[in-house]
C-alpha positions in Angstrom: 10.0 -22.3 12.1 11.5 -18.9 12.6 8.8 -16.4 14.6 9.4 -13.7 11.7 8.9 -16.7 8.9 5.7 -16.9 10.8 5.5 -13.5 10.8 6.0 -12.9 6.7 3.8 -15.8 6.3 0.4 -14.5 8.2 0.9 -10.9 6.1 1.2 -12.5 2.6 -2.4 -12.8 2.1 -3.1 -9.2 3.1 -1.4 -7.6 0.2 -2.4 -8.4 -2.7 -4.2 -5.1 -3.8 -6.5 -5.5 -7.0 -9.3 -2.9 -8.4 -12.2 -3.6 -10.7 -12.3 -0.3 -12.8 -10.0 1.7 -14.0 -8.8 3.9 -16.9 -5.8 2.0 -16.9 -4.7 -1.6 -17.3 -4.2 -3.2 -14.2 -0.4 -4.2 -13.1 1.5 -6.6 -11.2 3.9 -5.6 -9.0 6.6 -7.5 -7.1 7.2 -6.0 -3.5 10.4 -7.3 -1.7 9.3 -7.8 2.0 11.4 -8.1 5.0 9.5 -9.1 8.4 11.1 -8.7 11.9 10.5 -10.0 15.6 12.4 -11.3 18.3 15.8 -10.1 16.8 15.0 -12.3 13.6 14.2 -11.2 10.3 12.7 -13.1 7.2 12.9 -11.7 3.6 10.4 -13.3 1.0 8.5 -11.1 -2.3 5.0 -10.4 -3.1 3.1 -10.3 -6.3 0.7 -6.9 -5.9 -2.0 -6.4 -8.2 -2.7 -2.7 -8.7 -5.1 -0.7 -10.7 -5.0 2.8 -11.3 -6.4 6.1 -13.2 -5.9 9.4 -14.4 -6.2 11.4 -17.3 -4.2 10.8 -20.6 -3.7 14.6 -21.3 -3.8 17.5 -19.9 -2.6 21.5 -20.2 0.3 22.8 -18.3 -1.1 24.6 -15.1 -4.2 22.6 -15.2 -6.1 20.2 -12.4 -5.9 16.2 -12.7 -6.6 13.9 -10.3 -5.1 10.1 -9.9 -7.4 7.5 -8.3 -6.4 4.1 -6.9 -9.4 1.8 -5.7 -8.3 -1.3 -3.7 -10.3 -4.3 -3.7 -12.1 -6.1 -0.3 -9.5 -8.7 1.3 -9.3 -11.1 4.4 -6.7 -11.1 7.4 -5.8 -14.9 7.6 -6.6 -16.1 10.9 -3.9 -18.5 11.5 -0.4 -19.5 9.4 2.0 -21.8 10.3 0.2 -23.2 13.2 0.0 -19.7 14.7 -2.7 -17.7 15.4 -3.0 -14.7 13.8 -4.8 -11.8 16.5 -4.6 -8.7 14.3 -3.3 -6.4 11.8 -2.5 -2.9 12.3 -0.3 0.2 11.2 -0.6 -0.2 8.3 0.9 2.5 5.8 1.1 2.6 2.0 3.3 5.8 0.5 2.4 7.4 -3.0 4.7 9.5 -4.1 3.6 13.0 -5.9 4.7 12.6 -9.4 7.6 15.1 -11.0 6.4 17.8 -13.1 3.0 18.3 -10.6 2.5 20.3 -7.7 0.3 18.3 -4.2 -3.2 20.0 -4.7 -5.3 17.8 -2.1 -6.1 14.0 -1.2 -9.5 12.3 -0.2 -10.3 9.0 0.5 -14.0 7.4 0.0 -15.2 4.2 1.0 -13.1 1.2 2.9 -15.0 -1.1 5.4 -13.7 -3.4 8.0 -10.6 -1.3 8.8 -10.9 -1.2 12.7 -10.0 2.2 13.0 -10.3 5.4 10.6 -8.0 5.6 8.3 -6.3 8.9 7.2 -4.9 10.3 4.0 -1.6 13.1 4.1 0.9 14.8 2.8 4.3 13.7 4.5 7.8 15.1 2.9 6.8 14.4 -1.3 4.9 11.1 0.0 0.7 11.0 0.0 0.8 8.4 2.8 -2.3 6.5 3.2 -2.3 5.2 7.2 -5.1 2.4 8.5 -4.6 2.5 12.3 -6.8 -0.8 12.6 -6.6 -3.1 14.5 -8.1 -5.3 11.5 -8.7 -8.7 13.3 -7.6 -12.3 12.3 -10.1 -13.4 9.7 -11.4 -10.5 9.1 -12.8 -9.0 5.9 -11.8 -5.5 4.8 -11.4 -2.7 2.3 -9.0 -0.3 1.9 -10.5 3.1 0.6 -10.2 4.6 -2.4 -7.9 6.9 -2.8 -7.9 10.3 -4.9 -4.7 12.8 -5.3 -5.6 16.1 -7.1 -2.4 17.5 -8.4 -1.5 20.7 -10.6 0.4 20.1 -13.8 3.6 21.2 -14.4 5.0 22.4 -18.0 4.8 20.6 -21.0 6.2 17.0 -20.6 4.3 14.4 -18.6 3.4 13.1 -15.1 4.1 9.0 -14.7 3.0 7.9 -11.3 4.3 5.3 -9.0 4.7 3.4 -5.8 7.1 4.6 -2.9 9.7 2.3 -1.7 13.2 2.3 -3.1 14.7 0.2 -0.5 13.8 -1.5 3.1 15.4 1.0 4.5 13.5 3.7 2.2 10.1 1.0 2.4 7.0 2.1 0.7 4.5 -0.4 2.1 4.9 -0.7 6.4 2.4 -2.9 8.5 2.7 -4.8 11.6 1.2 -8.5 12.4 0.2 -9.9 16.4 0.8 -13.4 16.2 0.6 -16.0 19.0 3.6 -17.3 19.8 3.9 -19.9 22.8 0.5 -18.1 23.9 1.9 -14.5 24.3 1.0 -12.1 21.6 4.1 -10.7 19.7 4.2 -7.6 17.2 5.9 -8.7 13.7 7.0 -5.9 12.0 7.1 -6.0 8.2 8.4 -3.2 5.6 8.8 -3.5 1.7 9.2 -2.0 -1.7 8.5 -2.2 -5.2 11.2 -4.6 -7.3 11.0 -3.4 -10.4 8.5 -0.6 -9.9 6.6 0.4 -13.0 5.0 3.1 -14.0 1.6 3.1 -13.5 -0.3 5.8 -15.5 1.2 8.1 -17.7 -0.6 11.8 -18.1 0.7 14.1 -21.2 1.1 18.1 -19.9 0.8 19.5 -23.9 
């Protein structure tokens, strides 16, 4: 088997982001993946559960705020035969929606993470970045994230997930696996395919 199969294989489980409570229906969403070590490269797709609120109206020049609460997940500890030692960089982009200005972004909660996770305003992006390491076999939770934007003029603001492309990925994470006994890094990028809009706030 190909190390970056491998690779692609140890981060499927990972993914799958799903939330409890919402305003909003929940979605599934389809990333394309591409994972890369040793000069090889796997491409495979993800389903993605994903949850998310914010409010259906609002007035021009007003505050709103768009929340996305992950659920708790596990870091398989081994796929393919290979061990799995850790997961870490891990960075998820949320793009500020047209028609809204960046206010601010907090994140709450998250447990298992290995590391602190932080929460920024890169370019248009709000990147969420979980340094880890988040061990094989571990259980974790990715924070909840809140972005507090200003509306815009009449129309709407629809927001979505980053990624257009793999070379324009939203979602970025490397796997260690164990490969003839040595660790090796397994990089893995991905976007949304289609991406959907996710909730829709009225400015009016």
């Amino acid at each position: 088997m190909k190390l970056a199969a491998i690779a692609a294989a140890a981060l499927v489980p990972m993914l799958v982001f799903a939330t409890t409570a919402s305003a909003e229906a929940p979605q599934t969403i389809t990333y394309k993946l591409r994972a890369s070590a040793a000069g090889q490269s796997s491409d495979f797709t993800l389903d993605q559960g994903v949850d998310a609120s914010a409010p259906a109206t609002t007035a021009p020049g007003s505050s709103l705020a768009v929340t996305i609460d992950p659920a708790p997940n596990t870091i398989p500890s081994e796929a393919g035969g290979r061990q799995v030692r850790e997961i870490k960089g891990l960075a998820l982009k949320l793009p500020v929606p047209a028609n809204s200005t960046f206010a601010s972004a907090s994140l709450a909660g998250g447990s298992g993470l290995g590391g602190t996770p932080t929460i920024a305003l890169q370019g248009n992006d709000v990147v969420l970045s979980v340094p880890g390491p988040i061990k094989g076999g571990a259980n974790f939770e990715l924070p909840t994230v809140t972005i507090n934007l200003t509306a815009g003029a009449a129309g709407s603001i629809d927001t979505k997930l980053g990624g257009t492309s793999y070379d324009v990925p939203g979602l970025t994470f490397t796997a260690v696996v164990t490969v003839f006994g040595f660790p090796v890094d397994a990089a893995a990028k991905g976007y949304p395919d289609p991406n959907p809009v996710l909730t829709t706030t009225t400015i009016g």
